[in-house]
C-alpha positions in Angstrom: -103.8 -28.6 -79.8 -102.5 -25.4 -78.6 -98.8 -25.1 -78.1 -99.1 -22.1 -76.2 -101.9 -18.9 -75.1 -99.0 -16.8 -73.5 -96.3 -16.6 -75.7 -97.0 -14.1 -78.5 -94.6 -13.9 -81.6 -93.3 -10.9 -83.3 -91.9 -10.1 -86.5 -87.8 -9.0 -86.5 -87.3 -6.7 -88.6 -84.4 -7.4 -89.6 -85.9 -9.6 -91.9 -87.2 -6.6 -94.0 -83.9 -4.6 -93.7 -84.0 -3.8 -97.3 -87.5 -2.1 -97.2 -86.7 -0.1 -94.5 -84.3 2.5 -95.6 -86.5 5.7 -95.3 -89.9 6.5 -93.4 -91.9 6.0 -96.2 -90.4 2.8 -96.6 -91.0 2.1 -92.9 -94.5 2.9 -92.9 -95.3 0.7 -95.8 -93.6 -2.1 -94.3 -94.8 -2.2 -91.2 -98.5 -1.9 -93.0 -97.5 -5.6 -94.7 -96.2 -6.8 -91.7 -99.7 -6.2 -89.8 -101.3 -7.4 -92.8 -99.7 -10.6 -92.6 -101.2 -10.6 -89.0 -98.5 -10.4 -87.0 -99.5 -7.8 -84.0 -95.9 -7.1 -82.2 -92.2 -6.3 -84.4 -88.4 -6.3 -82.8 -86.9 -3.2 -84.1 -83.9 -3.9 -85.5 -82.1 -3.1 -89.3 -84.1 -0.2 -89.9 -82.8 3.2 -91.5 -83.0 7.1 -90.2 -87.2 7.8 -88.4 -87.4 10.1 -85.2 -88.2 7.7 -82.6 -91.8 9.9 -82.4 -92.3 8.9 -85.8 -92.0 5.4 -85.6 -94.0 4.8 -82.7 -96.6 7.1 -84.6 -96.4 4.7 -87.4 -96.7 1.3 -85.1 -99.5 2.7 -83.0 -101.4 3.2 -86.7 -101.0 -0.2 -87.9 -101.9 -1.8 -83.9 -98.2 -3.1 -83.9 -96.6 -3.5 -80.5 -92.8 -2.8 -80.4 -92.2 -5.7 -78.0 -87.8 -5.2 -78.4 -85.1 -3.6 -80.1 -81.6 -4.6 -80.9 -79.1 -1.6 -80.0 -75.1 -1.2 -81.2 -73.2 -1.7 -78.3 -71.5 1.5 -78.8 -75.0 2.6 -78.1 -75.3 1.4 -74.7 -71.6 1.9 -73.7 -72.2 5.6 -75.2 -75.3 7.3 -75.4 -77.2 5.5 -72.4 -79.8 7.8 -71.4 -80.5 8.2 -75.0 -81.1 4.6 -75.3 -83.6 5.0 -72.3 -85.3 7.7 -74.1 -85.9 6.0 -77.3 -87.3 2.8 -75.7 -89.4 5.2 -73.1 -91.7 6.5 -76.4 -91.5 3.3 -78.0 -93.1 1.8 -74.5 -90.8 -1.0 -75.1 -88.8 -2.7 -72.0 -86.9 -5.0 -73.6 -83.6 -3.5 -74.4 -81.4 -5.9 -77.0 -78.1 -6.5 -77.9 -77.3 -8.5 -81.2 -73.8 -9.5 -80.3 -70.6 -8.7 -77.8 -67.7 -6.6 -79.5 -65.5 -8.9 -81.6 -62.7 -8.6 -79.6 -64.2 -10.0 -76.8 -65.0 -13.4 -78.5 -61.5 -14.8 -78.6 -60.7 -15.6 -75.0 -62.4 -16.6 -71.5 -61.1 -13.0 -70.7 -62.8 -11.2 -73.2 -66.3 -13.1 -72.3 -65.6 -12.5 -68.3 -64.8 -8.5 -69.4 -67.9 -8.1 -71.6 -69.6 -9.6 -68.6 -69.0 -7.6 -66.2 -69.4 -4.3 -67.9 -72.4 -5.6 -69.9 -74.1 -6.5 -66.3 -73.4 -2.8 -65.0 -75.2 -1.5 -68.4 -77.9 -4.1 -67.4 -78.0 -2.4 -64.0 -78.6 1.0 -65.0 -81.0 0.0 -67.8 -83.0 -2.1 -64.6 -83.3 1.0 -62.7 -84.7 2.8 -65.5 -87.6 0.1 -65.3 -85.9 -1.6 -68.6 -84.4 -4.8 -69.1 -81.3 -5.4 -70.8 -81.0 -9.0 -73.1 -77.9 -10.7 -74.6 -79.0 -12.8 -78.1 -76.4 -15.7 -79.4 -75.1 -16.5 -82.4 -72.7 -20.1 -82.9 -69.3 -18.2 -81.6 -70.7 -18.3 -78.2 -70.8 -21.9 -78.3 -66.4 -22.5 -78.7 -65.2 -23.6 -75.8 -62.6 -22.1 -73.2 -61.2 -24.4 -70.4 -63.7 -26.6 -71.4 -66.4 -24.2 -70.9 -68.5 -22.7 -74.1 -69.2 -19.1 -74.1 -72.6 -19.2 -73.4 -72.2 -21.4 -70.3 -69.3 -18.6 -69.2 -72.0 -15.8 -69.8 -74.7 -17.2 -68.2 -72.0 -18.0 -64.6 -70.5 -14.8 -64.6 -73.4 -12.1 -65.3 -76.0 -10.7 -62.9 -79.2 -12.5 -63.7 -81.3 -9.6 -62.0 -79.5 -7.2 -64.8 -78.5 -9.7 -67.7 -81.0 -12.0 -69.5 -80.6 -13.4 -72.6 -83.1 -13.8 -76.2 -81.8 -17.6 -77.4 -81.5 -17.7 -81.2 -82.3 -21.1 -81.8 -80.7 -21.4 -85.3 -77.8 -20.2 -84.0 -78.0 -22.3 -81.1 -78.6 -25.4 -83.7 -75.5 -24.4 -85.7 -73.3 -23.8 -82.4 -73.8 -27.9 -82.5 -75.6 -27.4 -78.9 -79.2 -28.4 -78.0 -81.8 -25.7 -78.3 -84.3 -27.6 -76.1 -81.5 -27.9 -73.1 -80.9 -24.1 -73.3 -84.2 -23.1 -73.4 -84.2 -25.0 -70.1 -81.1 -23.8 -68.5 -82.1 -20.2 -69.2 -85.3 -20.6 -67.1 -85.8 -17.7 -65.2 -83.7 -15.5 -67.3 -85.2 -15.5 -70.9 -88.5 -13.9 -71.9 -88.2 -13.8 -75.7 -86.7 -16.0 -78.0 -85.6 -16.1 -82.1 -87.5 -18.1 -84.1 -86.1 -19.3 -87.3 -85.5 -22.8 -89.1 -82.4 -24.7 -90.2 -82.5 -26.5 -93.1 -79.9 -28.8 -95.1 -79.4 -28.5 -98.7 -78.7 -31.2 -101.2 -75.0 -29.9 -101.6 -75.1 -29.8 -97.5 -75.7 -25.9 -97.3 -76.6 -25.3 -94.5 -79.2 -22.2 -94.7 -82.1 -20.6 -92.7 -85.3 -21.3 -93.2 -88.9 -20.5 -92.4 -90.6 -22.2 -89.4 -91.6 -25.5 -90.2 -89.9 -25.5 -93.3 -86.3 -27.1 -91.8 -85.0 -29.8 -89.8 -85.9 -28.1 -86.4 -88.7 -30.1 -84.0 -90.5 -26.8 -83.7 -93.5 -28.2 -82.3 -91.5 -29.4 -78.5 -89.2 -26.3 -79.2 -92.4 -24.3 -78.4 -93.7 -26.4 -76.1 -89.9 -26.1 -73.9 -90.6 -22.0 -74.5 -93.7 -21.9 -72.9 -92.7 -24.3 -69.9 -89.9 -21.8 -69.2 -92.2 -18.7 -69.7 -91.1 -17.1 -72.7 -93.3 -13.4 -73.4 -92.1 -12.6 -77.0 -90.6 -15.0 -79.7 -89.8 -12.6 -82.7 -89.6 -14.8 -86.0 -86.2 -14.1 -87.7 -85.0 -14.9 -91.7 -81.6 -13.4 -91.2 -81.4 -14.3 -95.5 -84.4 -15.3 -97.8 -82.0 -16.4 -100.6 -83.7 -14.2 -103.5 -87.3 -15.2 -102.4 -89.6 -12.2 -100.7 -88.8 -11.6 -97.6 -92.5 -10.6 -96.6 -93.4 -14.2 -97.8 -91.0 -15.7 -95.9 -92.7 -14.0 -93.0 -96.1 -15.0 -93.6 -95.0 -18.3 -94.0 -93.8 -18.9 -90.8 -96.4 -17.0 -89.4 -99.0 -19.4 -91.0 -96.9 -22.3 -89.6 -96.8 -21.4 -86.3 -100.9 -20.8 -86.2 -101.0 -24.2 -86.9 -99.0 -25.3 -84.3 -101.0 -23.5 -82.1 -98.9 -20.6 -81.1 -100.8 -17.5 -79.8 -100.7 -14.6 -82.3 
């Protein structure tokens, strides 16, 4: 049964970090990923390429670059360089991994980063990019009896602010994945894939898809009904095993549960 024609999954590579360090490594990387058959990566973790190069590179090996992940001193910054860099990638989606530390403590640091995080949204929008927000747990503490994430999603412009929902993160924040996937309807085109599994000695650690706890099979199902485009698969560690195996594992998984690759 197909889970889903529409939604295509990437790989994130920040997966690979280590085997991305120089161009050659970056070119021999991305010629495993495509071997492994994914067809679309989220750049992200990678080391010093011209941004020609790398989309030289991805066009070679038939690999979209469907989003990036961007330091926020980046988009605060060096804006129109931002704009450049995803203008020869030919990528829209314009990422970013994480709001500055010091806004994470307080209701006012989350309505700040807000607000100025909406404005970077706006000028990315009229670029004819689209800025996104992705989780981790922190968002999910509480202020006034609010979470984070519930404070983001109020108080930012949803023409200029979407969000990618990491749904380990999401899991470990000790919130639903399934009910967020639903309340960001309208306002989320790509999510992170990855796995949560429980050790023995109650680790908690990531895991490939299919390979956890998580129900990934109505995950996917909520992701299409919302209209997700891109769901990148994320290992954020592989705990000493191969990191390229880890990706064609959860690639393999997810063709048998029917997502489109």
């Amino acid at each position: 049964m197909k889970v889903s024609d529409e939604m295509k999954i990437a790989a994130q590579l920040y997966t690979i970090r280590d085997f991305l360090k120089t161009p050659e490594d970056i070119s021999i990387s991305l010629s495993k990923i495509k071997q492994i058959g994914y067809t679309a990566i989220q750049v992200s973790g990678i080391g010093s390429i011209d941004n020609k190069e790398l989309k030289e590179i991805a066009d070679r090996e038939q690999l979209t670059i469907c989003a990036t992940h961007i330091p926020y001193s980046d988009l605060t910054n060096h804006l129109d360089a931002v704009i450049e860099k995803h203008k020869i990638w030919d990528c829209k989606y314009v990422g970013l991994g994480g709001m500055p530390p010091v806004n994470r403590s307080s209701k006012e640091g989350y309505l700040a980063f807000a607000k100025e995080a909406s404005e970077i949204g706006k000028k990315l929008k009229q670029a004819g990019l689209q800025f996104f927000y992705h989780n981790h747990s922190f968002e999910f503490a509480k202020f006034d009896g609010k979470t984070g994430m519930e404070i983001l999603l109020e108080e930012t412009d949803p023409d200029t602010f979407e969000f990618l929902l990491d749904l380990y993160w999401v899991q470990a924040g000790g919130a639903d994945p399934i009910e967020w996937i639903n309340k960001l309807k309208g306002r989320m085109k790509l999510v992170h894939l990855k796995d949560f599994a429980v050790m023995s000695d109650m680790e908690q650690r990531f895991a490939e898809i299919g390979e956890g706890n998580m129900n990934y099979y109505q995950i996917l199902k909520a992701c299409q009904s919302v209209g997700v485009e891109w769901a990148p698969v994320e290992q954020d560690e592989c705990y000493g095993r191969d990191p390229f195996a880890c990706l064609a594992t959860s690639f393999n998984n997810l063709k048998k549960l029917g997502v489109g690759i």
